[in-house]
C-alpha positions in Angstrom: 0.0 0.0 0.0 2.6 1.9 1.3 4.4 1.8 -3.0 0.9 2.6 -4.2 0.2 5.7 -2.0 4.0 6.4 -2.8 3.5 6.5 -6.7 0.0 8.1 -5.8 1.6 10.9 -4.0 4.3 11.4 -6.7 1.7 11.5 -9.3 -0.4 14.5 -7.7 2.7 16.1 -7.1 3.7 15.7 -11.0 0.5 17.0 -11.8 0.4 20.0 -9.4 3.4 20.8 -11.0 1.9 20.5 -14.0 -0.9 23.2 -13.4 1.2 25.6 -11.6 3.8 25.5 -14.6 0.6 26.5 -17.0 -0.8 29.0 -14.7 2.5 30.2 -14.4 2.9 30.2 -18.3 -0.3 31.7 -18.7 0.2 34.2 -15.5 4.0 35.3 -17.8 2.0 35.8 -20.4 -0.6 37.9 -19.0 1.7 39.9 -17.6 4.1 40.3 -20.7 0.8 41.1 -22.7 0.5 44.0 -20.3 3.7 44.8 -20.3 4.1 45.0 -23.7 0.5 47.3 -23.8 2.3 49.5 -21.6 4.9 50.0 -23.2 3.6 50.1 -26.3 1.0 52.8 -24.7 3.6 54.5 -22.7 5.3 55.2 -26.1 2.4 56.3 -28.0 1.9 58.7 -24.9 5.5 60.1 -24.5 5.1 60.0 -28.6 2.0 62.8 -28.4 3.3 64.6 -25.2 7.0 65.2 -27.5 4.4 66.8 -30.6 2.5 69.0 -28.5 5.9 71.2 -26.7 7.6 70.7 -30.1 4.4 72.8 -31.6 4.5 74.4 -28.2 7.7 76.0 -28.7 7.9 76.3 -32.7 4.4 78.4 -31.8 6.5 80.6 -29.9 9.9 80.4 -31.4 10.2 82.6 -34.8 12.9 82.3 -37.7 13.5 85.4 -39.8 16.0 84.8 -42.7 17.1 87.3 -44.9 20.1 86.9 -47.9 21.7 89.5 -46.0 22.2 90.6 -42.0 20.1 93.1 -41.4 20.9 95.9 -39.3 20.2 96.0 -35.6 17.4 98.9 -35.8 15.3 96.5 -38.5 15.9 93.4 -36.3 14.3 95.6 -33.6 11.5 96.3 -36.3 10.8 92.9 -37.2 11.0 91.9 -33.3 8.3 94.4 -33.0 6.0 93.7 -35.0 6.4 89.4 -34.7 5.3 91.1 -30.8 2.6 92.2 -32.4 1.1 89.4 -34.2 1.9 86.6 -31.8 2.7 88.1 -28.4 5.8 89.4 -26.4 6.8 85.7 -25.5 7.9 84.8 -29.2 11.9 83.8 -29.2 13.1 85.5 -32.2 16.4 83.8 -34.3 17.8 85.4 -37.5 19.6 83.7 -40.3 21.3 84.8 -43.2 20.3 82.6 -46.2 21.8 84.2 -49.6 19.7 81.8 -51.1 17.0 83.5 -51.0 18.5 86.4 -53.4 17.1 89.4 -51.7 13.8 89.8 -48.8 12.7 87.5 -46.5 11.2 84.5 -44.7 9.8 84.7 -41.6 8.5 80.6 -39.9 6.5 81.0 -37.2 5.1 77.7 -36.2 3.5 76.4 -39.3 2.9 80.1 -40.5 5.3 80.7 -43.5 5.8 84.3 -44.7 7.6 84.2 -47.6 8.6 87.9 -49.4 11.6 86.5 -51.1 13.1 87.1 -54.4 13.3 83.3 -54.6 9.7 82.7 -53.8 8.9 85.7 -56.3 10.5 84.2 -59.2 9.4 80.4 -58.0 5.7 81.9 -58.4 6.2 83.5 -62.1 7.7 80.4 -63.2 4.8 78.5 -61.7 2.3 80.9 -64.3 4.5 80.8 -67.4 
């Protein structure tokens, strides 16, 4: 009885084992399922969170380019008047860009103001 109850005993333990290494399976992948969903979410968030302060600050960051430097008193000018449009917290860079022939080019955000004599000749082009 005693070799019976033995193998018996050894049997239920093999099969415990058995259900706690499936439970355990199933319990990994349960959690690695949410893991991965947090992650995967945690990216998408962090994702959204970098868009909105990079529009943040291009909306209050302005680049004014110009073929040529332009004089301190009509940086002032065009400091001003950005002021105007979009408030005194715009960051205001200048860049010299002799691309652009003559004019300028003013990005703020997504707004492009384009008085180049680059963009002037692009446009006539465009109609001939």
């Amino acid at each position: 009885m005693d070799g019976l109850r033995g193998s018996q005993h050894e049997s239920d333990l093999r099969a415990r084992r058995v259900a706690l290494n499936v439970s355990g399976a199933a319990l990994l992948l349960a959690l690695g399922k949410a893991a991965v969903g947090f992650t995967t979410g945690s990216i998408a968030v962090l994702s959204s969170l970098r868009r909105i302060v990079r529009l943040d600050r291009d909306r209050h960051s302005a680049l004014v380019e110009t073929a040529t430097s332009l004089a301190d008193d009509l940086r002032g000018d065009v400091q001003a008047g950005l002021a105007r449009l979009y408030g005194s917290g715009l960051a205001t860079s200048f860049e010299t860009s002799p691309d652009l022939i003559g004019g300028m080019r003013i990005r703020v955000g997504s707004d492009v103001y384009d008085g180049s004599v680059r963009a002037r000749l692009a446009a006539i082009g465009s109609r001939l």
